[in-house]
N, C-alpha and C positions, 0 to 999 in steps of 0.2 A: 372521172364522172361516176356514178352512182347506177349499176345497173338495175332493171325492174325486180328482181331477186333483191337486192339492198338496201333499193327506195322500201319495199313492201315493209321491210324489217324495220329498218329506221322510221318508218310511219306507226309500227307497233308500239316499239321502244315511247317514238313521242306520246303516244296515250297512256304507254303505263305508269310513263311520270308524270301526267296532267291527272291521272286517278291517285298516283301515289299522293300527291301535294295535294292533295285536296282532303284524303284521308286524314291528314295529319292535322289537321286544322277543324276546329269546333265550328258548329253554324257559322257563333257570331266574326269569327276568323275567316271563315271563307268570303262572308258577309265583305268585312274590312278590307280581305285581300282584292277583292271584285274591285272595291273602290278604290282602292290605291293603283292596282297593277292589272285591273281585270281586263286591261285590253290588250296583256300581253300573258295570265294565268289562261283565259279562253280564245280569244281572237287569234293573240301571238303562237299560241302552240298551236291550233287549229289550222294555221298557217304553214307553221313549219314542218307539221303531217304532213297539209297537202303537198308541202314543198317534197320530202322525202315522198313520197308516193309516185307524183307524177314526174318527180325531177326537176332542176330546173336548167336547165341547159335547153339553147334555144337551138330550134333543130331549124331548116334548111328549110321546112314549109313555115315556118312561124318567121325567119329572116324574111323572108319572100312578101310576106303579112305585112309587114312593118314598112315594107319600102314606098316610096311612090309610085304610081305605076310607069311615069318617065322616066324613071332612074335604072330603070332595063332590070336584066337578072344579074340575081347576086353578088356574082363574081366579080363585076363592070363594077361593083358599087367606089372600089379604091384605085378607080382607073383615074386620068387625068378628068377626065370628063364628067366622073363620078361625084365625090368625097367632096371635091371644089367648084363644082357645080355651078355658079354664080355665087361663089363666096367664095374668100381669102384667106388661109391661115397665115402667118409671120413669112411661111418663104414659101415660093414655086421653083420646079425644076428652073425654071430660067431664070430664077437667080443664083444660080451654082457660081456660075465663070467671074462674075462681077463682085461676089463677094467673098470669092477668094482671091480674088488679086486685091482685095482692098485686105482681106486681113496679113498677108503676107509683105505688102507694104504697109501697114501701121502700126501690128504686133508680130511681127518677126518671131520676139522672145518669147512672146508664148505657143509657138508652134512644138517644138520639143517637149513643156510639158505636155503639152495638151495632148499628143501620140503617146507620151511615156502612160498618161493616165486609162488614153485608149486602150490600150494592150495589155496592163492591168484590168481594167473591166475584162477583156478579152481570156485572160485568164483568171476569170472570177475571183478576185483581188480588193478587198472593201477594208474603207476606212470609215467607217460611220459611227459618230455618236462614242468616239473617244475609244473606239475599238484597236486604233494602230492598226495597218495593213493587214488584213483575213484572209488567208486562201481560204476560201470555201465548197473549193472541189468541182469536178467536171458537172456533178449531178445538186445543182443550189438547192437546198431547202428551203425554200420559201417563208415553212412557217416556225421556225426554230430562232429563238435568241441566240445569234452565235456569240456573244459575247458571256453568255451565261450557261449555253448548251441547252437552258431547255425548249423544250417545243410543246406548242398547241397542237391538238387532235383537229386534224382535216375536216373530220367528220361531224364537226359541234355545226349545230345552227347558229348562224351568226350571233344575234339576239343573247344566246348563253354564251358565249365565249365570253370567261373571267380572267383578269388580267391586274396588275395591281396589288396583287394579296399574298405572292411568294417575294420572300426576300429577294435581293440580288438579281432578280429578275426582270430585264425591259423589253414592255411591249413594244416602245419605241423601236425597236434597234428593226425585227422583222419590217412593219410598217415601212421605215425611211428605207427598206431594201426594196420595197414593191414598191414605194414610188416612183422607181425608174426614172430618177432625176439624171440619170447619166446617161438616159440616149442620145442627147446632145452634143452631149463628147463624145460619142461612136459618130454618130453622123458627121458630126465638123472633118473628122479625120476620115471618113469616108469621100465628103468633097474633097477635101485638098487630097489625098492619095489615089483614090480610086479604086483601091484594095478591095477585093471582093469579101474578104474575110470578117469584114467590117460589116458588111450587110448581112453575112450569113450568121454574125454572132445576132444582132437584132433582132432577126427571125428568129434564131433558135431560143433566145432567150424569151421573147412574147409569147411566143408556144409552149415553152415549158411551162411559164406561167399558167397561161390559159388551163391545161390541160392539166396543172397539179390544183388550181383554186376554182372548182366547180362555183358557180353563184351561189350566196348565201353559204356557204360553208366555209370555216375556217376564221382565224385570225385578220386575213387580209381583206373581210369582208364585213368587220365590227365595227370600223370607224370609216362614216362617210366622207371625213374630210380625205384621206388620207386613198381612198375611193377616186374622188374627184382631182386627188392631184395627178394619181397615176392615169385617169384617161385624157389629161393634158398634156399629159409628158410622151403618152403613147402618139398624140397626135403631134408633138415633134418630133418625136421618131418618127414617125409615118412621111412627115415634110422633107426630112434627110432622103429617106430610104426609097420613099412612092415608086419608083422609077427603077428600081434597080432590079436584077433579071433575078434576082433571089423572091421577089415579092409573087410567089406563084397564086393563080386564080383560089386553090384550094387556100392558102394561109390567107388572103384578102377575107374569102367566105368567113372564115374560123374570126377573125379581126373582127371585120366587120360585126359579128354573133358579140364578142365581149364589149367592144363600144355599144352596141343597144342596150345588154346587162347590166353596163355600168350607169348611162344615163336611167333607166328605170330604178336601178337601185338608189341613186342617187334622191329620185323624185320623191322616192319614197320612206325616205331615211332622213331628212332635212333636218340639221341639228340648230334646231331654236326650239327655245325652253316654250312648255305652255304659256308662261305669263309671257311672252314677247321675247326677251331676254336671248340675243344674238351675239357673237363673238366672231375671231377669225376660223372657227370652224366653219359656223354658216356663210361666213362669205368665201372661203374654199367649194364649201359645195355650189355654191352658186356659178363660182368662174369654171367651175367643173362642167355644169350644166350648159354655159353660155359659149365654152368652148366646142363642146358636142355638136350644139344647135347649129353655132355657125359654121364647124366644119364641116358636118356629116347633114346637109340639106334634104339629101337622099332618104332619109329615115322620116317616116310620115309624123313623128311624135318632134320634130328637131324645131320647129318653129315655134313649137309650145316650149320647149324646154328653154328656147333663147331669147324669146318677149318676157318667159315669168322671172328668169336670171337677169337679163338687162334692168328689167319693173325695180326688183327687191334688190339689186346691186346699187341703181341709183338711189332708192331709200337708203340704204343703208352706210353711203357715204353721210349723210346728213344723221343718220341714227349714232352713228360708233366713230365720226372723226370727229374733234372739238372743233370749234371755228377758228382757231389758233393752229389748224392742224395737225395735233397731235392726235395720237389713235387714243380713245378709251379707257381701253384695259391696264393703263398706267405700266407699259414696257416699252421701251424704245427700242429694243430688239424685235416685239413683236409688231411696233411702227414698222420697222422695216418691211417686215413681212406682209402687212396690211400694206402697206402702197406699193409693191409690187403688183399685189394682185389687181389692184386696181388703177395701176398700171398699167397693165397685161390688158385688160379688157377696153379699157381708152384706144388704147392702138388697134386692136380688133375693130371695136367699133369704126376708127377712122378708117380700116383698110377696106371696110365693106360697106361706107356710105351711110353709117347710123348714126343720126344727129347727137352726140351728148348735153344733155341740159347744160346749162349758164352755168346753175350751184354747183351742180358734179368737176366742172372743171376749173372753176374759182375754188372746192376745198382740195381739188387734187393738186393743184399750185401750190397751196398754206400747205400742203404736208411735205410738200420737198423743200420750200422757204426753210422749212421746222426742221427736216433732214440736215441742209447747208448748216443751220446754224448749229447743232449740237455735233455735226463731226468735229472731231479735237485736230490741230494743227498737225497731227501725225498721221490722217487719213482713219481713224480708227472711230467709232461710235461709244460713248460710255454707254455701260450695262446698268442702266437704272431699269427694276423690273425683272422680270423673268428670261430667260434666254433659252431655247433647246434648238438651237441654229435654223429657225425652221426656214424654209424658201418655196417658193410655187415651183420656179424653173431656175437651174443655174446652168447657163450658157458661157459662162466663161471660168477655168481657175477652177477644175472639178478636182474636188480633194485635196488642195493646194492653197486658196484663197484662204484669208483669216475670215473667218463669219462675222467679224466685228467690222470689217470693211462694207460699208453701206453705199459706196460711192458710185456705184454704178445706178441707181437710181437716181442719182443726179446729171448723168453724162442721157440717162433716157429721158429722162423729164425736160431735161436741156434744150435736148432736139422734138420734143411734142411741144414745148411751147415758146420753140425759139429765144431761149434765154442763154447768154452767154455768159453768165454768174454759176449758172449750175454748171452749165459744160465746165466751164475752165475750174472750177470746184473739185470733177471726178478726176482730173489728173491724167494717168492713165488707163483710170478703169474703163476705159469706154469701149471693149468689147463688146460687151452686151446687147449697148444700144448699135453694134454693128446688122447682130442677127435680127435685133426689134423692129427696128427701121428699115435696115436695106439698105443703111451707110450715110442719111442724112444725115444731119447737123447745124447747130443754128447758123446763121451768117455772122462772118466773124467781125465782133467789135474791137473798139479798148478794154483794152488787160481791164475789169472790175476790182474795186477795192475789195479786200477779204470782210469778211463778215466783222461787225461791232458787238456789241451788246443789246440782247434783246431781250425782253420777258416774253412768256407764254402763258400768259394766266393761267387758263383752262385745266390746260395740260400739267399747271404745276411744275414748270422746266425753267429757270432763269440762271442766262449766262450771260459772265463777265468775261472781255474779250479786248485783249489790247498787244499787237505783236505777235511775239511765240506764247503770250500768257492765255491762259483758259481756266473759267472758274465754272462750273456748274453746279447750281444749286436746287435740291430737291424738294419740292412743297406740294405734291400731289395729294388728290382725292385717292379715297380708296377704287379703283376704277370698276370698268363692268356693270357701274350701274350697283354699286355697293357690294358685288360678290365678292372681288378682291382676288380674280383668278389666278391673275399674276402678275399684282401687288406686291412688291415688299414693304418691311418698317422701316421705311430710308426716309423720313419726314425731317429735313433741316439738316440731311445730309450733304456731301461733296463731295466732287473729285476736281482734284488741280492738276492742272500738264500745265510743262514751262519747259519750251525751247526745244521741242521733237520729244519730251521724256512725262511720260507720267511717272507723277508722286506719289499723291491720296489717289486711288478711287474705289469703285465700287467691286463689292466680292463677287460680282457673278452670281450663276443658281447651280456648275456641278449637274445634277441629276433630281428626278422628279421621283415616280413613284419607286424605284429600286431601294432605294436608301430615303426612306421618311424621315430617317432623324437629319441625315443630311440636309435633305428640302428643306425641312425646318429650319435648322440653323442658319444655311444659306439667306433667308428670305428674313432674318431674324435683327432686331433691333442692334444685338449686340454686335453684329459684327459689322454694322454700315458707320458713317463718320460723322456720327450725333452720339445724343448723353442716354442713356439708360439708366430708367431710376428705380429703385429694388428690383432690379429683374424680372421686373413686368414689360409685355410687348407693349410699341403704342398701340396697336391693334392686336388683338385677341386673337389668334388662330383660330378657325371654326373646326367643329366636331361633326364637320359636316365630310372633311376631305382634307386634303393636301393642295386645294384649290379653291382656297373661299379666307378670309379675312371677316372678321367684326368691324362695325363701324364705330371706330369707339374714335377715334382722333379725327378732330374736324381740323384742317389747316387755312392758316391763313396768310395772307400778304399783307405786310402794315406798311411798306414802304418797299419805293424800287423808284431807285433814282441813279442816272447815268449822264456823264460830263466829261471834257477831254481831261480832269486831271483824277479824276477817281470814281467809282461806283458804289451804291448802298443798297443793301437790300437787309429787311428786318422782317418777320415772321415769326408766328407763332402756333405752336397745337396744344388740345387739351387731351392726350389719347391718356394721359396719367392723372386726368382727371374724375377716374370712379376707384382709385385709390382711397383708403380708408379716410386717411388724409390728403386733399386731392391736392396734384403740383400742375401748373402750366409751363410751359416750357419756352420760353422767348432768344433765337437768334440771332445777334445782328452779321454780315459779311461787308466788311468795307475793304475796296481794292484799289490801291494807292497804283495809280498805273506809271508814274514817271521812278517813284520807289521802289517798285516792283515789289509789292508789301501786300501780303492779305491780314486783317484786323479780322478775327473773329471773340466776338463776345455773346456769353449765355448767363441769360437772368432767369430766374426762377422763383416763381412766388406761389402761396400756396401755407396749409399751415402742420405741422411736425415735425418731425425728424425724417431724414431720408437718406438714403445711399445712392449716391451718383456714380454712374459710370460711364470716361468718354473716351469714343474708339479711332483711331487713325491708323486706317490700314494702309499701308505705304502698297505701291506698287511692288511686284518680284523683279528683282536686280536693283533695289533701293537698298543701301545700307544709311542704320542708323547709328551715330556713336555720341556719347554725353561732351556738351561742351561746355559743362559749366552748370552752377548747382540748379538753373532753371530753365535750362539749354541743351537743344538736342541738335545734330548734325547729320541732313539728308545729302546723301551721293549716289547720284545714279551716274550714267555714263557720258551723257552732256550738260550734265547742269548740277548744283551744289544750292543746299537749302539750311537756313537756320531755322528751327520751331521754338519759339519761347513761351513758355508760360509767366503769363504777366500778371497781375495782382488778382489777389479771390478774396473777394469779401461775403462775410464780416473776417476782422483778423484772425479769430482762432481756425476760422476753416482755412486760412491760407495753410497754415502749422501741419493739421489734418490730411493736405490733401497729397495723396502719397504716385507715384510712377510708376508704372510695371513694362516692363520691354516682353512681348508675348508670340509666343508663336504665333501666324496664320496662314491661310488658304486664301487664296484669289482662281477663281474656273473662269479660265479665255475662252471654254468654248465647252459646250456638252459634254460632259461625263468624263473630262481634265480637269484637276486641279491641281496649282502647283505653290510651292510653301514661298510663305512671304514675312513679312515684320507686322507686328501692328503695335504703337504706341497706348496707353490707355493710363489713365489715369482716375482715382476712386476718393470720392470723400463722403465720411456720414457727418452732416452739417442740419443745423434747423434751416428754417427760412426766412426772411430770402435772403439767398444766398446768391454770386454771382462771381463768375470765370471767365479771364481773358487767355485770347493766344496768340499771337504773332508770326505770321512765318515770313521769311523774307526768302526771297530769291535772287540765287547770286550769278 
C-alpha cells in the first residue's frame, strides 16, 4: 500500500508528467491530443493524482459505507449468513459430504492427480502458458513474467502500464497467475482431505495478493478481463474455504475490501470499444460483475452490478453468438471459452431463481449442438482461429488436461438441458459438471447416434462425418465484426482425423505478443491447408496490431450437399482479388464415405500469370514417405493414408508443378510448439488453371 508520504510524491510525479506532455506538444497538438486521448491526457491523469494522493485502498470506514445496513459489520460480511445471504454461488458447506462421495465414486483416477497438483500449487509450482513446471519461491511475484524474468513496476498507474513492446516478453503469463484459476484444486483437495494446510495456503496466498497489488496499480490491474476472472475464482475459493477455522474475521474484512475493489474497478473499466464493438473480454467483465452481484448481496452497489451484467450478458449472447451457434470472433478455441462463461451464468441464474429469456437459452443450446459437432472422434477440438488456452474456471484436470479437450461443456450442457447426446458425448469429462451442478445429470436414455454431417453457415464451420472419418472444412468471415481479432487465413482450409489419428490439421497460434513474427506466421495463409498465391495473405494484416485482419476476402458457400454414400461442399473467396491481376479461388471437398476417399479439387480463374502455393500440414507423429512419381504415403500410429496428386490443367502446368517435403510447426497449446511435416506443392501457371488431390484412407 502506498503510504500518505508516497501518495503525496506519486501525485507530484503525476503532474509533472501531465506538464511535461503537454510541453512537448504545439497548441494545435495539444488541440489533437484533447481530441483523441484528452480524457485520459486531463481527466485520466487527474485521476490517477487523485488516486496517488488520497490512495486507493478501502479502509474499514468506507467497507462499512458500502454495506447494507442488514448485512451487520464488516467482519459477518463472509460468514454463512453473510456473502450468501439469499443467493447461491455453485456450492455450500453442505455440499461437502455429498460431493465427495460422488467424486470418489465416478473419478477415482482423478483424485491423485488432482492432490499431486495441489501440493504443487502448495509449493508454488506453475505450469502456465508453456512455461513447464516453475518454482517460483516461498515469496510469488505477482507482477514478473517468470517465463521471461521481467517485471512491471508496482507502482505504474494502471492506465500506463505498457506491455507488448519488449521482445520475448508476456504480459500474459503474470495475468493467467493472478487469475487464481487453481483454487479450485486447493479447495477440491481440501474437501476430500481435510488438511488444514490447504486452507492456510488459500489464505496466505489472497493476502499476498491483496497486499502486494494495491488498486489501480500495477500490471494485475491493466486488463479488466482478467480483473474479473480473478474475483470469480476468488469467489470459488471462498465456496471451498468459507468455513474453514483459517478464514479469520480480519482476512474476511481485508476479502471482503478487494471484492468491492474489484467489482468498482470492473464498472469502471468495461472493455467495449466506443463504436459498440464487444468481444470475450466484455463478456468476462460482465460474468465478473454478475458473479459479484449475486454472491456478495451484502455490498449495497451488488444488485446494480448483477441486473446491468445479467441486461448486457443476455444482449450480448444475441450480439457475439451466430444463430448456428458459433461464437463471432471466428476461433473455436475461443467458442470454448465464450460458452463456458455463459455457461457459468445460466447455472447462477438457475440456482437463484432468475428467469433466463427463451433466445438466451435456445442460442446457448446451438453453441454446444456446434461444440458436439466439431469435437473430432478423439475428444479433442480443431484449432481453427486463435488459441491462448483461455478458460473462466477450471474445476477439473488443473495443469494436466489438453486445452484442446472441450468436452466438459458438453457433460455441463447435458445436465442444464437434459440432453443425453451431449452427456454421453463428454465421455469422461464430466467432472466439472460434478462441481456445476451438484451431481445432476440428464435421465438416462438410448445410447444416441454420434454426430453426422452438418453445416454452420454462419459460423463458416462445415463438417463431414462418417464412422472414425472427420472432415472439417473452413469458410469463415473475418469475425469481430470485421476486426479480425482472432481470425486466421484458413479460408477453404482442413483438417482430417481417421480412426482416433489426426492427419491434416490446423497449426495452432504458439504465442501472441512475445514473438510478432511468430503470431504472424502462425495465423498466416502459408501455413494453413489451402493455396497461397504470390505470397499475399487472403487477408491483409492490419497496421493496426497483432489483432485486427483487413477485409479483403469475402467467403462463400456454393454448395453443401450430404447423403448416406458421399458429401460435397464447393466454396469460394476473392481475398486475391485486389491483386494486380486478380485470382479467385474455387474449392470443391467430396468425401466418398463407403471409399473412405477425400476428392479435393481447386480452380482458379482470373487473368495473368501467378505462383501457387499449397500447404498440408500433416499432424506430429505422421510420417510422410514417396510412393510413386505422384504419391505420397501418410503413417501415423493407427491408420495409413495415400495422398495423390491427380491431374493439373492446362498440360504444361501439370510438367511445372513441382513437390517440396518441408519442415513445420503445429502449437497444441499456448506458447508449445512442436515440429511436424508439411507437404506443399508450387506452380507458376497463367490461368485458369486447375489441381486435383486424392487421399485415400486405409
Amino acid at each position: 500500500m502506498l503510504t500518505p508520504g508516497q501518495g503525496a510524491e506519486s501525485m507530484r510525479n503525476g503532474f509533472r508528467y501531465l506538464f511535461h506532455r503537454t510541453r512537448q506538444l504545439s497548441l494545435p497538438g495539444v488541440i489533437a491530443a484533447l481530441g483523441r486521448k484528452g480524457r485520459y491526457l486531463v481527466g485520466g491523469l487527474a485521476v490517477e493524482a487523485l488516486a496517488r494522493w488520497r490512495g486507493t485502498a478501502i479502509t474499514d470506514c468506507r467497507l462499512q459505507s458500502a454495506l447494507r445496513p442488514e448485512a451487520g459489520s464488516f467482519p459477518d460480511l463472509f460468514q454463512a449468513e453473510g456473502v450468501t445471504r439469499g443467493s447461491r454461488f455453485f456450492l455450500e458447506a453442505g455440499d461437502r459430504d455429498g460431493l465427495v462421495r460422488r467424486l470418489r465414486a465416478e473419478h477415482p483416477e482423478a483424485i491423485s492427480s488432482m492432490l499431486r497438483a495441489a501440493d504443487a500449487i502448495c509449493d508454488h509450482r506453475f505450469d502456465l502458458l508453456g512455461s513447464g513446471p516453475t518454482a517460483l519461491g516461498p515469496d510469488i511475484d505477482w507482477h514478473r513474467d517468470f517465463k521471461s524474468g521481467y517485471r512491471w513496476d508496482l507502482r505504474t498507474f494502471y492506465k500506463r502500464v505498457r506491455y507488448g513492446d519488449v521482445p520475448g516478453v508476456d504480459v500474459k503469463v503474470p495475468w493467467e497467475l493472478s487469475r487464481f484459476q487453481h483454487l479450485a484444486t486447493l479447495g477440491k483437495a481440501y474437501w476430500l482431505t481435510g488438511e488444514d494446510r490447504y486452507a492456510a495456503e488459500f489464505v496466505g496466498q489472497v493476502a499476498h495478493w491483496i497486499a502486494r497489488n494495491p488498486p489501480q496499480f500495477g500490471v494485475n490491474w491493466a486488463c479488466t478481463m482478467d480483473i474479473a476472472i480473478r474475483a470469480f475464482n476468488w469467489l470459488w475459493g471462498y465456496a471451498f474455504f468459507g468455513h474453514a477455522p483459517q478464514i479469520t474475521p480480519a482476512f474476511r474484512r481485508e476479502f471482503a475490501k478487494a471484492l468491492l475493489a474489484h467489482g468498482r474497478h470492473i464498472t469502471q473499466n468495461l472493455e467495449r470499444g466506443a463504436d459498440g464493438t464487444s468481444s470475450n473480454h466484455y463478456l468476462a467483465d460482465l460474468v465478473g460483475l454478475a458473479g459479484l452481484g449475486i454472491a456478495c448481496p451484502a455490498f449495497r452497489e451488488a444488485e446494480t452490478w448483477r441486473r446491468f451484467a445479467l441486461d448486457e450478458l443476455f444482449h450480448e449472447m444475441e450480439r457475439q453468438v451466430h444463430p448456428d451457434g458459433g461464437d463471432y470472433e471466428s476461433s473455436i478455441p475461443y467458442h470454448r471459452l465464450v460458452t463456458e462463461m455463459f455457461l457459468a451464468v445460466a447455472l447462477l441464474c438457475q440456482k437463484n431463481g432468475v428467469a433466463l429469456p427463451a433466445s438466451f437459452r435456445h442460442r446457448l443450446e446451438r453453441m454446444l449442438e456446434f461444440t458436439l459437432w466439431y469435437t473430432k472422434p478423439n475428444g479433442l477440438a480443431p484449432q481453427v482461429g486463435d488459441n491462448d488456452d483461455g478458460r473462466l474456471h477450471i474445476l477439473a484436470d488443473y495443469g494436466t488436461g489438453d486445452p484442446r479437450d472441450h468436452r466438459h461443456l458438453l457433460a455441463t450442457g447435458g445436465a442444464l438441458f437434459d440432453r443425453e447426446d451431449l452427456w454421453a458425448a463428454a465421455g469422461a469429462r464430466t467432472e466439472e459438471a460434478l462441481w456445476l451442478h451438484g451431481g445432476s445429470r440428464p435421465v438416462r436414455g438410448p445410447s444416441p447416434p454420434p454426430p453426422g454431417s452438418r453445416a454452420f453457415p454462419e459460423s463458416g464451420i462445415y463438417l463431414m462425418r462418417e464412422g472414425g472419418l472427420y472432415l472439417l472444412i473452413a469458410c469463415g468471415p473475418v469475425g469481430t465484426r470485421g476486426i479480425g481479432n482472432h481470425k486466421h487465413n484458413d479460408l477453404l482450409s482442413f483438417e482430417l482425423h481417421a480412426d482416433g489419428q489426426d492427419l491434416f490439421v490446423d497449426p495452432g497460434s504458439f504465442l501472441y505478443t512475445p514473438d510478432p513474427a511468430s503470431r504472424n506466421r502462425f495465423r498466416s495463409t502459408a501455413v494453413h491447408n489451402t493455396v497461397m498465391i504470390d505470397g499475399a495473405e487472403q487477408n491483409r494484416f492490419g497496421e493496426g496490431g497483432l489483432f485486427w485482419l483487413h477485409v479483403d476476402a469475402t467467403p462463400r458457400c456454393l454448395a453443401w450437399e450430404t447423403g448416406p454414400e458421399a458429401d460435397f461442399f464447393a466454396g469460394e473467396h476473392d481475398g486475391f482479388a485486389r491483386l494486380a491481376d486478380p485470382v479467385v479461388h474455387r474449392r470443391e471437398f467430396r468425401l466418398l464415405k463407403k471409399a473412405r476417399m477425400l476428392e479435393i479439387a481447386d480452380r482458379f480463374r482470373g487473368t495473368g500469370r501467378h505462383t501457387f502455393t499449397w500447404n498440408f500440414t500433416l499432424a506430429p507423429g505422421v510420417t510422410l514417405h514417396p510412393a510413386g512419381e505422384r504419391q505420397w504415403e501418410l503413417a501415423g500410429r493407427s491408420v495409413r493414408a495415400l495422398l495423390t496428386r491427380e491431374r493439373t490443367g492446362p498440360e504444361d502446368a501439370a510438367a511445372a508443378l513441382r513437390a517440396e517435403v518441408a519442415e513445420a510447426f503445429v502449437s497444441p497449446r499456448y506458447g508449445v510448439k512442436e515440429k511436424t511435416t508439411a507437404l506443399r506443392f508450387h506452380l507458376v501457371s497463367g490461368l485458369p488453371v486447375e489441381c486435383r488431390f486424392r487421399i485415400e484412407v486405409r
